[in-house]
C-alpha positions as CSV (number, residue, x, y, z in Angstrom):
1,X,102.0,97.6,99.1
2,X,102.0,101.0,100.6
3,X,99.2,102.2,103.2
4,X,98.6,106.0,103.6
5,X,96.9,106.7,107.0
6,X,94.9,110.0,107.7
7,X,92.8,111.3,110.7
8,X,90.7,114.1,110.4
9,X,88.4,115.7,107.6
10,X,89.9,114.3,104.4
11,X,88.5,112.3,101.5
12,X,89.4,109.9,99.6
13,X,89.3,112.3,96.5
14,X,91.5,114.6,98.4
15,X,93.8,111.7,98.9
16,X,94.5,111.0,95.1
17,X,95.0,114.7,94.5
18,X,97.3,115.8,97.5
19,X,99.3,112.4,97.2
20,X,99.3,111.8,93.6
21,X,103.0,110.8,93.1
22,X,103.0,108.5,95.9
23,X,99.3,107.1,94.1
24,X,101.3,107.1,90.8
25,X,104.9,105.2,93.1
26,X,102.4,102.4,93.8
27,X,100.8,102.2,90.7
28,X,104.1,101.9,88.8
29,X,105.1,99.0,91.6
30,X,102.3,97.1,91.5
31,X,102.2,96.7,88.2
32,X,106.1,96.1,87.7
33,X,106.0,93.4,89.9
34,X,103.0,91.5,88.5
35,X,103.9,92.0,84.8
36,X,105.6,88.3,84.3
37,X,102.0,86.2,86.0
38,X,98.2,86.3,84.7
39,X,96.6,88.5,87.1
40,X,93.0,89.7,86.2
41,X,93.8,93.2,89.6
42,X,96.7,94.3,91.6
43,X,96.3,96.0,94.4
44,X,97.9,99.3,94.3
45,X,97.5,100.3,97.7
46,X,95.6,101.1,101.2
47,X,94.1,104.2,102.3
48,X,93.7,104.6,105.9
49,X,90.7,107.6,106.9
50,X,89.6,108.0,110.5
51,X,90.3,103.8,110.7
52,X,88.2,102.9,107.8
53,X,90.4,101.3,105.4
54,X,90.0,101.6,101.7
55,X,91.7,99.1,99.4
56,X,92.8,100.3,95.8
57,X,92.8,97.8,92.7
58,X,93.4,98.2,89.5
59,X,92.4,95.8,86.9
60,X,94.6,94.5,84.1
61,X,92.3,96.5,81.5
62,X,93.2,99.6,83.4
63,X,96.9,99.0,83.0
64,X,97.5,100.9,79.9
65,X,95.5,103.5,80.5
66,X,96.9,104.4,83.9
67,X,100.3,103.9,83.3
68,X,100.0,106.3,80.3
69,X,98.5,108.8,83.0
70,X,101.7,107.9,85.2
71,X,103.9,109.2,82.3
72,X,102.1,112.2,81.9
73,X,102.3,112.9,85.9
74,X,106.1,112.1,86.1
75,X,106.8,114.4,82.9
76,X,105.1,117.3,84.4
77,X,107.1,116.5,87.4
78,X,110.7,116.4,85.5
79,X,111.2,112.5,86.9
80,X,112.7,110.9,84.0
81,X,113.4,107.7,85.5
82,X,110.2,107.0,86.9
83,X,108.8,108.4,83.2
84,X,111.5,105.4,81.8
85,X,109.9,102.6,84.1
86,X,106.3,103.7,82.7
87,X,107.8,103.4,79.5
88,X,109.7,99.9,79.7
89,X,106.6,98.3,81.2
90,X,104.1,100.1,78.6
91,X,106.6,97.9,76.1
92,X,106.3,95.1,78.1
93,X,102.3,95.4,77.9
């Protein structure tokens, strides 16, 4: 699990807008390597602001639904390969 520290006036909004890929990167991850076991969350990673961390989950009803937003992200972006992992695990699901 990635952690993504800041210092200085930044949300947490601002966070998931400037660093959407690498939001997207964990995502992906997290899921992918919890696909095989019953999990009810993953964590998809920690965001670090002025030394107050923030933990991100995401729960297993969410999966779909983000990973289908992943797919739109990585297509805008021209990352086919990351667009393929969204896809093999959306089969997977």
């Amino acid at each position: 699990m990635q952690q993504l520290r800041f210092n200085g006036d930044i949300t947490l909004e601002q966070v998931f807008q400037d660093y959407r890929t690498e939001v997207y990167d964990n995502l992906v991850k997290a899921i992918a390597e919890n696909l095989e076991e019953e999990v009810e969350q993953v964590t998809v990673l920690v965001v670090g602001i002025n030394n107050i961390d923030y933990t991100v989950n995401l729960t297993k009803d969410k999966f779909v639904t983000s990973l289908r937003s992943a797919l739109a992200h990585y297509e805008r972006l021209e990352l086919y390969e990351k667009c393929q992992q969204c896809l093999d695990i959306l089969n997977k699901l």
